[in-house]
Structure formats: structure tokens, C-alpha cells
C-alpha positions as CSV (number, residue, x, y, z in Angstrom):
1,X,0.0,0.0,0.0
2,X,2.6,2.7,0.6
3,X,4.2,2.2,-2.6
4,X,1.1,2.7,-4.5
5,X,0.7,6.0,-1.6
6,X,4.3,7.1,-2.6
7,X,3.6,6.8,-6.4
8,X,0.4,9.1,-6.0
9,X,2.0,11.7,-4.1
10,X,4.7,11.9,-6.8
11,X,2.2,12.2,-9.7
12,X,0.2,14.8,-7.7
13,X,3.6,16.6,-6.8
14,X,4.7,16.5,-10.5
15,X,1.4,17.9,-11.2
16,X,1.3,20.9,-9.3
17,X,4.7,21.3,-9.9
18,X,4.7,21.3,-13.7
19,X,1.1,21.4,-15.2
20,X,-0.6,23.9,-12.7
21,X,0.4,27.6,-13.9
22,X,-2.0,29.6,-11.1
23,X,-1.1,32.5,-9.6
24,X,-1.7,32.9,-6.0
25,X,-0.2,34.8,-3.7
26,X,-0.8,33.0,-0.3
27,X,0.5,29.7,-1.1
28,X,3.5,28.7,-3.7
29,X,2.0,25.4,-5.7
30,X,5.4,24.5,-7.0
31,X,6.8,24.2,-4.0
32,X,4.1,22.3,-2.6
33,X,4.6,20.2,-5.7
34,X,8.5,19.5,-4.9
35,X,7.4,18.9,-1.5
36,X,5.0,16.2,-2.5
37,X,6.7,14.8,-5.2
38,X,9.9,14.5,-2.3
39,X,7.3,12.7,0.2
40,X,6.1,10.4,-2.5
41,X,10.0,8.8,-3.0
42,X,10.1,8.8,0.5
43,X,7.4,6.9,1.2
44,X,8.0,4.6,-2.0
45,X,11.5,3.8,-0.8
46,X,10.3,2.8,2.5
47,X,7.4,0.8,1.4
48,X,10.0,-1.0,-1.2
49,X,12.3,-2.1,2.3
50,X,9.3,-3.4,4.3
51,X,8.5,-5.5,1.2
52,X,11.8,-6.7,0.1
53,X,13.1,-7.2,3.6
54,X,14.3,-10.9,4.8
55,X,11.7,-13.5,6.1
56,X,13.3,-15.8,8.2
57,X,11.5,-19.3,8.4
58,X,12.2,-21.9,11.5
59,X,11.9,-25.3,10.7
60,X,11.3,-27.2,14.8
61,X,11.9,-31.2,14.7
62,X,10.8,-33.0,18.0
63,X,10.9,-36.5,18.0
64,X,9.9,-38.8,20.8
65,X,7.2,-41.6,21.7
66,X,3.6,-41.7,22.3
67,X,2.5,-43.4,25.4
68,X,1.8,-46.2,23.7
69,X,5.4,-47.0,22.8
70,X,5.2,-45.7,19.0
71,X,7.7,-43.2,18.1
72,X,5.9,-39.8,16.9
73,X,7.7,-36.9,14.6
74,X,6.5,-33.3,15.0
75,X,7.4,-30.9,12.5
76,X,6.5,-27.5,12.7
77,X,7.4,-24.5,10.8
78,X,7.3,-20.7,11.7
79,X,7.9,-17.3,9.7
80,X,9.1,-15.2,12.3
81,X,11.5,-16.3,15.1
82,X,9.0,-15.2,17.3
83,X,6.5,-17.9,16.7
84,X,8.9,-20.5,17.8
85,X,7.7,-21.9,21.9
């Protein structure tokens, strides 16, 4: 979602910065337009870290026996190392 957020603020940025020719004296537009357009790779860069960073997956073996005397496997696999008990 935040790169899709960083690519809209650029476009409205670029926008206001180079298609939007209206004087007016209490705000400057292309300067709001640099500003956005500045937010939007801001935001675009940070959304591309959260997506691209690392997953780590942990892979937990336990083996053992049942109380009937069979021997049972457990496997069990986590995302996070914070979903391993």
C-alpha cells in the first residue's frame, strides 16, 4: 500500500509542480509540488524495504514416543523467530 501511496504523491507533486500555472499569492504550488513529489519517494523507498526485507522461516523437529510406545515426529514450521515456543 505505501508504494502505491508514494507513487500518488509523486504524480500529484509533478502535477502541481509542472502542469498547474495559477497565480496565487498565499501559497506557492510548486513548492508544494516539490514537496510532495519528495514525500512520495520517501514513502515509496520505505514501502520497497518493508517488502523486500528478509523473512526468516524456522523449521522445529521433535521426536519422541507416544504413550503407547510408538515413536511420533513433529514438525513444525514458523515465519518469524517469534512464533517459535
Amino acid at each position: 500500500m505505501s508504494i502505491g501511496t508514494g507513487i500518488v504523491l509523486f504524480v500529484i507533486g509533478a502535477v502541481l509542480t509542472f502542469a498547474v500555472h495559477i497565480q496565487n499569492a498565499v501559497i506557492n504550488l510548486q513548492l508544494v509540488g516539490y514537496i510532495l513529489m519528495g514525500a512520495g519517494i520517501v514513502v515509496f523507498v520505505i514501502g520497497l524495504i518493508f517488502m523486500l526485507r528478509k523473512r526468516q522461516s524456522v523449521t522445529t523437529v521433535q521426536s519422541g514416543t507416544d504413550a503407547d510406545g510408538r515413536t511420533v515426529t513433529q514438525h513444525r514450521t514458523s515465519v518469524t523467530p517469534d512464533d517459535v515456543p
